[in-house]
Every structure is written in C-alpha cells, then in structure tokens.
Backbone and ligand atoms as CSV (ligand in chain L), in Angstrom:
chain,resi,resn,atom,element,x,y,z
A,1,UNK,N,N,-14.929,11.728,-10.110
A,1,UNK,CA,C,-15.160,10.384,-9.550
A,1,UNK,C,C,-16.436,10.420,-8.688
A,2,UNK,N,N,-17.323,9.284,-9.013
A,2,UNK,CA,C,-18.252,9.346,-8.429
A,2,UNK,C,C,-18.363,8.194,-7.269
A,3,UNK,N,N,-19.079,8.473,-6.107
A,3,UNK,CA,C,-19.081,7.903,-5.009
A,3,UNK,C,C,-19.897,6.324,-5.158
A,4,UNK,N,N,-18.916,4.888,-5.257
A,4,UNK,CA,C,-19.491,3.852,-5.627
A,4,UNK,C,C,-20.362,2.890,-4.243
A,5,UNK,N,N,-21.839,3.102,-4.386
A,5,UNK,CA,C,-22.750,2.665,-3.265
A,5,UNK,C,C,-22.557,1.057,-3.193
A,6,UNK,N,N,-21.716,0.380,-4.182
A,6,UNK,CA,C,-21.818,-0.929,-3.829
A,6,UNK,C,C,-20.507,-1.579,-2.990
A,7,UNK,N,N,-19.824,-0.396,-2.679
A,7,UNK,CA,C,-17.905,-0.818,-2.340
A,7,UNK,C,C,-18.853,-1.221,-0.858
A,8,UNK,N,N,-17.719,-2.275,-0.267
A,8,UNK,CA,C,-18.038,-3.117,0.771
A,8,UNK,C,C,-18.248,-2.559,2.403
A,9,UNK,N,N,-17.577,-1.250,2.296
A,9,UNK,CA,C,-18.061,-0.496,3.778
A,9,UNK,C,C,-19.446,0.133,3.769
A,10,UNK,N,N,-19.621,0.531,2.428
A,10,UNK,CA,C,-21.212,1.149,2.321
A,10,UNK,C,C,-22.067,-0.107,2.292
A,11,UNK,N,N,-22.091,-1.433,2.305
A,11,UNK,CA,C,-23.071,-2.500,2.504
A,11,UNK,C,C,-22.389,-2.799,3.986
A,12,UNK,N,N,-21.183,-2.666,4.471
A,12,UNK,CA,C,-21.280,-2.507,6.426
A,12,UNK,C,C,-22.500,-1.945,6.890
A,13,UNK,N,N,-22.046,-0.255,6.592
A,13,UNK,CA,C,-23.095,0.534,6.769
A,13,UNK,C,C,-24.460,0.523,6.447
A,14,UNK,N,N,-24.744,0.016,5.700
A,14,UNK,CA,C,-26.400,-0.917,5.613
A,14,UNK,C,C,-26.740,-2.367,5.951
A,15,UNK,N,N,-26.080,-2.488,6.851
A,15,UNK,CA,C,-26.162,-3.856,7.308
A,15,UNK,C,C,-26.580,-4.655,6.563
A,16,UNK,N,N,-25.464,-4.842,5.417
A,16,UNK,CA,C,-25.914,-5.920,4.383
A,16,UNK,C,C,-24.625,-7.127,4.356
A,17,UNK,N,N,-23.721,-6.706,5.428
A,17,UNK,CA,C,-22.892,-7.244,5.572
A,17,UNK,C,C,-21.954,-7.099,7.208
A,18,UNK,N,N,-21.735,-7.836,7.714
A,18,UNK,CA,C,-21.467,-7.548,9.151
A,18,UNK,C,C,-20.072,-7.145,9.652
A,19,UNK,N,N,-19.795,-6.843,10.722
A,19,UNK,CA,C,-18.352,-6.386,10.742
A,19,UNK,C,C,-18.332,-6.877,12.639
A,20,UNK,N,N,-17.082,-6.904,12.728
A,20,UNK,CA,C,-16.285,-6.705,14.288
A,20,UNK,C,C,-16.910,-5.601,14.405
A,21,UNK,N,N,-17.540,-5.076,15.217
A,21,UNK,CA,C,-17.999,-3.368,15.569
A,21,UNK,C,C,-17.062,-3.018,16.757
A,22,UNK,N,N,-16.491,-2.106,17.074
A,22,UNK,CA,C,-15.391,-1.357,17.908
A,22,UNK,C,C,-16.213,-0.122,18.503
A,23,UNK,N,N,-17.221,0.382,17.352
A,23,UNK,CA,C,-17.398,1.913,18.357
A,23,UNK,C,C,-18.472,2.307,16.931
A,24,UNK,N,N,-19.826,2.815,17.927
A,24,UNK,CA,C,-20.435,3.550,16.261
A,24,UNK,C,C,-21.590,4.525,17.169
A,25,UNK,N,N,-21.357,5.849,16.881
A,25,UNK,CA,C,-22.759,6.541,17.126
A,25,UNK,C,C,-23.156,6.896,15.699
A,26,UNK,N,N,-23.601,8.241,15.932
A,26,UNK,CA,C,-24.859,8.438,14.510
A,26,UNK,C,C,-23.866,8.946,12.970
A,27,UNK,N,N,-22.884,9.372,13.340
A,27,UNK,CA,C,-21.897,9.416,12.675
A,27,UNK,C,C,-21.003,8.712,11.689
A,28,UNK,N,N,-20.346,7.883,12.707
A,28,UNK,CA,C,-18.790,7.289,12.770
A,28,UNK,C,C,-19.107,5.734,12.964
A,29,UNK,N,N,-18.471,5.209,12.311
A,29,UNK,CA,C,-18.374,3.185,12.689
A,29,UNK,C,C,-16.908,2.826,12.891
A,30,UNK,N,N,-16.735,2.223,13.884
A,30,UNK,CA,C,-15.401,1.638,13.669
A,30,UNK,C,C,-15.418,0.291,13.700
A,31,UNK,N,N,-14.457,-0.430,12.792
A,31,UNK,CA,C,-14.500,-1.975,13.348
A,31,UNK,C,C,-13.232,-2.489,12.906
A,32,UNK,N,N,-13.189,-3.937,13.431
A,32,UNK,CA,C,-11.814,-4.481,13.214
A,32,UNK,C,C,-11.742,-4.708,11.431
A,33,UNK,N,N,-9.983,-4.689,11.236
A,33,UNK,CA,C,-9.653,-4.729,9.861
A,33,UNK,C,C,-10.255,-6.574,9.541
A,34,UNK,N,N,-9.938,-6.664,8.543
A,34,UNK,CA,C,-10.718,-8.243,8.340
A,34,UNK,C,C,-9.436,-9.163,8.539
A,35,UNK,N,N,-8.681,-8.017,7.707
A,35,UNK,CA,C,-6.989,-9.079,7.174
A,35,UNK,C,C,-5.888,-7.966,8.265
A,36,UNK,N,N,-5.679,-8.242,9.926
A,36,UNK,CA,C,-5.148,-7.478,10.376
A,36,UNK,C,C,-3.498,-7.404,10.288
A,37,UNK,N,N,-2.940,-6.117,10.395
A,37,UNK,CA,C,-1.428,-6.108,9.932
A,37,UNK,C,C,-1.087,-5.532,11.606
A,38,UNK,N,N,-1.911,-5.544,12.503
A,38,UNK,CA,C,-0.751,-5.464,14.091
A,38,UNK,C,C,-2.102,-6.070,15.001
A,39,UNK,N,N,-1.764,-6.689,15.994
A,39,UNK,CA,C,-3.086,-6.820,17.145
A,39,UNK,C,C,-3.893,-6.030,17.055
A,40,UNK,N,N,-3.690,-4.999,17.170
A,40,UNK,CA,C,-4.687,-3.723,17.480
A,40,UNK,C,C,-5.012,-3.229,15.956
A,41,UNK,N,N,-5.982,-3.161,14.737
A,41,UNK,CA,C,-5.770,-3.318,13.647
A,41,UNK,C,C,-7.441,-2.542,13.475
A,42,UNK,N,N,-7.941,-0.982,13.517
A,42,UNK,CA,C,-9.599,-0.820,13.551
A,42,UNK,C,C,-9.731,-0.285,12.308
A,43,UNK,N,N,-10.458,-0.370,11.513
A,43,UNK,CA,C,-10.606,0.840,9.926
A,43,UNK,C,C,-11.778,1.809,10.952
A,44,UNK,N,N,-11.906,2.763,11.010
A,44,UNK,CA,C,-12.497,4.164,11.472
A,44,UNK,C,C,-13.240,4.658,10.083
A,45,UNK,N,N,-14.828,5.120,9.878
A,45,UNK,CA,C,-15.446,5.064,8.735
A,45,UNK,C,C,-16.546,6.247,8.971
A,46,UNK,N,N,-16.422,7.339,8.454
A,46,UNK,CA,C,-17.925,8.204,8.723
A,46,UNK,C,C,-18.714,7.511,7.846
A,47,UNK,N,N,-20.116,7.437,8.543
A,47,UNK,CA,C,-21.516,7.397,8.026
A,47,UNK,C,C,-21.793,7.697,6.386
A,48,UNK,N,N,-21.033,8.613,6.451
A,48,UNK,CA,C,-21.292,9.652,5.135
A,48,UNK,C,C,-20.849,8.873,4.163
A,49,UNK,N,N,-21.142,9.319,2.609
A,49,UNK,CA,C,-20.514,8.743,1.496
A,49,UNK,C,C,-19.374,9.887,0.929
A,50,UNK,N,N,-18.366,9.817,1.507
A,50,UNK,CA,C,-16.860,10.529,1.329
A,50,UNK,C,C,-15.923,9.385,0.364
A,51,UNK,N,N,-16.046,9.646,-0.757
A,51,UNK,CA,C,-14.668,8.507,-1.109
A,51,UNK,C,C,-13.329,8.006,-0.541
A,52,UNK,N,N,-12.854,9.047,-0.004
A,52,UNK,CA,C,-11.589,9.433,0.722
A,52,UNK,C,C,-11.026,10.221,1.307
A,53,UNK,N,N,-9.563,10.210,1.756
A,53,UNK,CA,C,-9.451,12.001,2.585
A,53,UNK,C,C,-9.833,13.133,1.642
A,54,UNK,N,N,-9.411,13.112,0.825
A,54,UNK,CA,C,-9.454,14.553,0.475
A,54,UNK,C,C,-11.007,15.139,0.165
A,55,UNK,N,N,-11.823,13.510,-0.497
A,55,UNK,CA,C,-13.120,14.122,-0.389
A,55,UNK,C,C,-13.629,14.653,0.836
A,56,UNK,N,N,-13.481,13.460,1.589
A,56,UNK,CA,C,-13.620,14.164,2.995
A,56,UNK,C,C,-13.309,15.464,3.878
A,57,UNK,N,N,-12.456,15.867,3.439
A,57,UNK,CA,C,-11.822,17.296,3.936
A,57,UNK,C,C,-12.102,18.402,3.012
A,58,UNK,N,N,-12.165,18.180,1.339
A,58,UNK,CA,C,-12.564,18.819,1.090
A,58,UNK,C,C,-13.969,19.240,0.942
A,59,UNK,N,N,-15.039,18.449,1.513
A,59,UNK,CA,C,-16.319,18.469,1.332
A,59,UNK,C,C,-17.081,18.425,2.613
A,60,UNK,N,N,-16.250,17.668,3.429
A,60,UNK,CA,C,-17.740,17.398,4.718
A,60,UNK,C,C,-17.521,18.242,5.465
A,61,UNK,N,N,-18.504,19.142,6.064
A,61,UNK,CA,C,-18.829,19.879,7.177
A,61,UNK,C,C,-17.730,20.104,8.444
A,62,UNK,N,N,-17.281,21.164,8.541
A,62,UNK,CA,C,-16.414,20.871,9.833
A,62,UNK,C,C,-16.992,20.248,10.928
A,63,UNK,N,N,-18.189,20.132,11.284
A,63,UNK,CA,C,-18.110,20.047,12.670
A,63,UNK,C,C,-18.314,18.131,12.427
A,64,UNK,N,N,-18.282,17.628,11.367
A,64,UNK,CA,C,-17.911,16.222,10.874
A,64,UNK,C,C,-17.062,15.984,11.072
A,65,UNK,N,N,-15.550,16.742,10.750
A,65,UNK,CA,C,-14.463,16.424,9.688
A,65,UNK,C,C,-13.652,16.536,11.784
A,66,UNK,N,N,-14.565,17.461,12.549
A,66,UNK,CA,C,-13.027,17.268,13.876
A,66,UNK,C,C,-14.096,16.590,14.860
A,67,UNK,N,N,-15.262,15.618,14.866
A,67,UNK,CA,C,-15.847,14.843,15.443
A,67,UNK,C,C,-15.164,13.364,15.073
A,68,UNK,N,N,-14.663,13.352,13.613
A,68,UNK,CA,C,-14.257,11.917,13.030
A,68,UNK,C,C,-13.264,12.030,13.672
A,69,UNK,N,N,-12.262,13.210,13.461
A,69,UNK,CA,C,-11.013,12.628,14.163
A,69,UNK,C,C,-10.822,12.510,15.663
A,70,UNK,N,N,-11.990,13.833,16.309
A,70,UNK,CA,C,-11.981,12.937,17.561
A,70,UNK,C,C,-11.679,12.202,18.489
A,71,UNK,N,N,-13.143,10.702,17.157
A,71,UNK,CA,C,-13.670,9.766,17.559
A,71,UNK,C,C,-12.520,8.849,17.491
A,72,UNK,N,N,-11.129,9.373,16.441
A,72,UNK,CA,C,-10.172,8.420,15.791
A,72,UNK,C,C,-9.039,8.086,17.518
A,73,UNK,N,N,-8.997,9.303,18.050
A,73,UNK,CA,C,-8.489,9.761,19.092
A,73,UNK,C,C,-9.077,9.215,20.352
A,74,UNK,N,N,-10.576,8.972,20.380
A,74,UNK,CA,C,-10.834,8.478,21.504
A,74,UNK,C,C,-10.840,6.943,21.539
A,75,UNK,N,N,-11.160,6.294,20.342
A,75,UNK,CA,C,-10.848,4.918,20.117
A,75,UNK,C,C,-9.752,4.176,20.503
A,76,UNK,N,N,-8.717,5.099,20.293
A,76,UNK,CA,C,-6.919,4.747,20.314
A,76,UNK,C,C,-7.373,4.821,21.535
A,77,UNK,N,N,-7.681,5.776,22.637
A,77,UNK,CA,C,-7.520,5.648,24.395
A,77,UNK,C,C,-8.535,4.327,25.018
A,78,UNK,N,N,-10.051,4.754,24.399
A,78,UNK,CA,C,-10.460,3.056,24.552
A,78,UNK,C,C,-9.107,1.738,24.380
A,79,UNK,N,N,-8.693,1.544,23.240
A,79,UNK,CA,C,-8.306,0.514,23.042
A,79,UNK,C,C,-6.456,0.377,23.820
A,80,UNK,N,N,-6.173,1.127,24.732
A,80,UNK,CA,C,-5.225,1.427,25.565
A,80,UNK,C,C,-4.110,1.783,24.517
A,81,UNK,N,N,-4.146,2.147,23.668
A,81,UNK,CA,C,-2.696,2.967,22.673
A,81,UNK,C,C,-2.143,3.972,22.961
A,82,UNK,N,N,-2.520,4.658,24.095
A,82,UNK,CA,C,-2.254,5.927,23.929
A,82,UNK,C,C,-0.190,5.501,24.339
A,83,UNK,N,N,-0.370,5.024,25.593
A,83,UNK,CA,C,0.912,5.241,25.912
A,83,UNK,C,C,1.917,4.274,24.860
A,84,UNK,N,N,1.470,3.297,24.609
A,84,UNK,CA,C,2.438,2.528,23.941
A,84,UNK,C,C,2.512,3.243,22.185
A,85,UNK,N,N,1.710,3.912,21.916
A,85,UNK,CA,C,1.568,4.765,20.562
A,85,UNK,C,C,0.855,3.416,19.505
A,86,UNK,N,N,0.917,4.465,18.323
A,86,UNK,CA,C,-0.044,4.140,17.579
A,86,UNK,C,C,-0.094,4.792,16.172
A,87,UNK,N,N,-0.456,3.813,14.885
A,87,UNK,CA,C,-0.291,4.937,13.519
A,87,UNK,C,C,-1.586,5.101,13.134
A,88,UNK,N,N,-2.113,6.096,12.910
A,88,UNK,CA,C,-2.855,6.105,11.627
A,88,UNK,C,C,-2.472,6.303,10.079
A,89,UNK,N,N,-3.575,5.927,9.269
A,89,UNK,CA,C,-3.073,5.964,8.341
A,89,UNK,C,C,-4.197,6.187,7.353
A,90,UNK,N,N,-4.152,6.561,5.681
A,90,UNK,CA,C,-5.551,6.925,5.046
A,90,UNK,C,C,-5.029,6.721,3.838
A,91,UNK,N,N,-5.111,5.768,3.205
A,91,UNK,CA,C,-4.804,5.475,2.308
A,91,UNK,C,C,-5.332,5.714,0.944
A,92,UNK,N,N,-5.019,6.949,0.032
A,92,UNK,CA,C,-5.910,7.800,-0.864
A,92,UNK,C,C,-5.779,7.895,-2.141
A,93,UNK,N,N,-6.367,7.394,-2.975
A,93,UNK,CA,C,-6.474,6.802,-4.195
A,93,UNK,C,C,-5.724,5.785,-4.893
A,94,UNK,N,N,-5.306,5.356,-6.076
A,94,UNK,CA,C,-4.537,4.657,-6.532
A,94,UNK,C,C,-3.319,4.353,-6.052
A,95,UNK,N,N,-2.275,5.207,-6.183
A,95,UNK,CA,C,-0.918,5.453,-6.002
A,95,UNK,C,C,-0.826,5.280,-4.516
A,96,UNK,N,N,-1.698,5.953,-3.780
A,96,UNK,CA,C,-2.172,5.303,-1.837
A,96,UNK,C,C,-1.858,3.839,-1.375
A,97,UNK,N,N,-3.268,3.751,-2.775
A,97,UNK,CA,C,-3.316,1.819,-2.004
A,97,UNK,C,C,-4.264,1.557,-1.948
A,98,UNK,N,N,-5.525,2.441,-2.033
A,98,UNK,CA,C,-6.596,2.450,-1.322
A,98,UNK,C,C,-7.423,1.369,-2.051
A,99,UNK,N,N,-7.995,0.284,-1.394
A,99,UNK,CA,C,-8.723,-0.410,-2.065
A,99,UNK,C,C,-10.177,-0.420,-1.808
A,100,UNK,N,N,-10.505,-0.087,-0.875
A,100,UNK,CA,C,-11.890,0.130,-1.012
A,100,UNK,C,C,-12.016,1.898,-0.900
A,101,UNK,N,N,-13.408,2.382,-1.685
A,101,UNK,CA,C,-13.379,3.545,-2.286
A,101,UNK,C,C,-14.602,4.057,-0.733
A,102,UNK,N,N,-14.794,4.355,0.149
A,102,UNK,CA,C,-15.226,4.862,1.214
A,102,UNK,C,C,-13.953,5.386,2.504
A,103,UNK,N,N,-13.724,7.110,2.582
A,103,UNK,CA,C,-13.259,7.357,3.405
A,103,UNK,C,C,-12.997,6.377,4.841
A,104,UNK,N,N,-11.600,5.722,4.865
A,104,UNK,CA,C,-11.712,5.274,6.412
A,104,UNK,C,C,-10.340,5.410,6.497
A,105,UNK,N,N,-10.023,5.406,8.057
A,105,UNK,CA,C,-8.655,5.139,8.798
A,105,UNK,C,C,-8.449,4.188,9.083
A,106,UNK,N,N,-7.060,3.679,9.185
A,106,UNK,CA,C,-6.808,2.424,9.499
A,106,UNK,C,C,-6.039,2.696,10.816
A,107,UNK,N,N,-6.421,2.392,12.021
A,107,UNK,CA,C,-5.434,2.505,13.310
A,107,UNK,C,C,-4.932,1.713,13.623
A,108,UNK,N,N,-3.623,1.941,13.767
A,108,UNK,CA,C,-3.026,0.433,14.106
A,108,UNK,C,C,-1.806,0.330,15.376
A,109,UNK,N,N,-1.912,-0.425,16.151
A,109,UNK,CA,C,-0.727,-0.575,17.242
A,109,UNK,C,C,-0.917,-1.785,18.302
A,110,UNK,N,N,-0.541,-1.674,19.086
A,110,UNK,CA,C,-0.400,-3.408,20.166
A,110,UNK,C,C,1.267,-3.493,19.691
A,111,UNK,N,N,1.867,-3.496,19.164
A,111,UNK,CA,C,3.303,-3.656,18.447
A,111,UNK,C,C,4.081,-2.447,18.014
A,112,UNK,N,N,5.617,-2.734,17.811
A,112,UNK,CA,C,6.354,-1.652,17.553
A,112,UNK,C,C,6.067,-1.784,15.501
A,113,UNK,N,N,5.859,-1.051,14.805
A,113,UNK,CA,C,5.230,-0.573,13.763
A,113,UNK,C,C,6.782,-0.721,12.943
A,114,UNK,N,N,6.376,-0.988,11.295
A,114,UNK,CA,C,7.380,-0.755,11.040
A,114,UNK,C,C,7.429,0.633,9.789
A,115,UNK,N,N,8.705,0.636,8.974
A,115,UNK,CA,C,8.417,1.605,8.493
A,115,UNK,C,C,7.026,1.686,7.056
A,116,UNK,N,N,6.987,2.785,7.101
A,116,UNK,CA,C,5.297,2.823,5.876
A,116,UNK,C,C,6.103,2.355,4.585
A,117,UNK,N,N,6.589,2.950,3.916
A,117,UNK,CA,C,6.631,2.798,2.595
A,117,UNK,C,C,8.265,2.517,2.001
L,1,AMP,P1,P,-7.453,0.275,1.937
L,1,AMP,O1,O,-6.426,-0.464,1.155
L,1,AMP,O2,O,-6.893,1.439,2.710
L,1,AMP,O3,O,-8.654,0.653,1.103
L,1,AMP,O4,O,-7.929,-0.722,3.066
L,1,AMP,C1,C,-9.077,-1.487,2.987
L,1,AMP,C2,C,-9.047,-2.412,4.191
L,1,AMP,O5,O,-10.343,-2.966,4.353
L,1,AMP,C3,C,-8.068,-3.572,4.087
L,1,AMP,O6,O,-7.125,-3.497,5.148
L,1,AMP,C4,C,-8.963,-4.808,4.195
L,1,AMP,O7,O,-8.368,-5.840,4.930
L,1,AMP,C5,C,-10.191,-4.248,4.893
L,1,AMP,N1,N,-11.427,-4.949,4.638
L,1,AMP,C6,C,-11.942,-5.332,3.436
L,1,AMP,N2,N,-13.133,-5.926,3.615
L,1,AMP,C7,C,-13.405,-5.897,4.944
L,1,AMP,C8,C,-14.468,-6.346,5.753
L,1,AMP,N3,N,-15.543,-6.954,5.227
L,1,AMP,N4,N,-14.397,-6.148,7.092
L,1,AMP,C9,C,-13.323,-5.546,7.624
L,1,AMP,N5,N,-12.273,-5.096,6.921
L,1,AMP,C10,C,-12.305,-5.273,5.606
C-alpha cells in the first residue's frame, strides 16, 4: 500500500485546507475532529506521511514514534483530561474503520466514554 498524498490530512498539512488547530510544532499537528463523538474530540497527526499505526511503528524513527506519543500525552494535560481520563484510539485499516489513510489519534474525553466495539 502506497501512501495516498491527496487523503484530506495531507492537504491539512499543506495548508490546502484548514483545521481547528489544538497544538503543532515541526513534527506533530493536532486539531479538533470535524464530526465530534465527546466535547473533548482532537485527531493527533505526525507531519510525516505514515499511513497508519503500524506504518508508523513499523517505520518511523524512534525518536518520532515516543515524541508523537508524548505530544498525545501532553495535549490530554493541556486540555485538562488527565484527572477525569480519557481514550485514545487509532483506528487501522479496513476492518479498524479507518477512513482517512494518514496515521492519526483520535483523543477523546470531557464525558464518561462508552464501550469501543
Ligand atoms: P478514522 O475513521 O479513524 O480515519 O477517522 C477520521 C476522522 O477524521 C473522522 O473522525 C472524521 O470526522 C475526521 N475528519 C475528516 N475530515 C476532517 C477535517 N477536514 N477536519 C477535521 N476532522 C476531519
């Protein structure tokens, strides 16, 4: 599978299309989901062109792969989750869910969560 440059987070990332922005250094973008499923609702996105987790883990650089999560970690304390908790989630290929083909997290909380699947 090859990495598709026209899926809608890689035109975020080229500002060809705009987003809620939450948090972005040279790395990492975060921004609000479009269609949110709790108050607190961010997709978390490296820079990079990773299709998904596993590309992501299996390919990007460590000192990428524990900066993203991190950043996933410091976002949740920005956005006050820590104490009331919080899910992530990565939704990875077909059978996942995943509809757009660019590695991201979906963080989600403000609310009691229900079950995943
Ligand atoms: P997934 O099913 O894990 O690939 O999730 C893709 C997510 O991207 C969905 O929750 C969508 O609501 C969200 N989404 C799609 N387009 C945009 C956009 N332009 N800005 C923000 N979120 C988006």
């Amino acid at each position: 599978m090859t990495y598709d440059f026209n899926n809608i987070f890689a035109k975020i990332l080229r500002g060809e299309i705009s987003c809620n922005k939450v948090y972005e250094d040279n790395k990492v973008l975060a921004f609000y989901d479009i269609n949110p499923q709790a108050p607190a609702h961010v997709l978390v996105i490296p820079k990079k062109d990773y299709i998904n987790f596993h590309d992501f883990v299996e390919n990007a650089p460590a000192d990428l792969i524990q900066h993203f999560f991190k950043t996933v970690a410091k976002i949740s304390q920005d956005l006050n989750l820590i104490e009331t908790g919080y899910r992530i989630i990565s939704n990875c290929g077909n059978n996942g869910g995943q509809e757009v083909p660019h590695f991201h997290v979906h963080l989600c909380g403000g609310k009691k969560l229900g079950k995943i699947c």
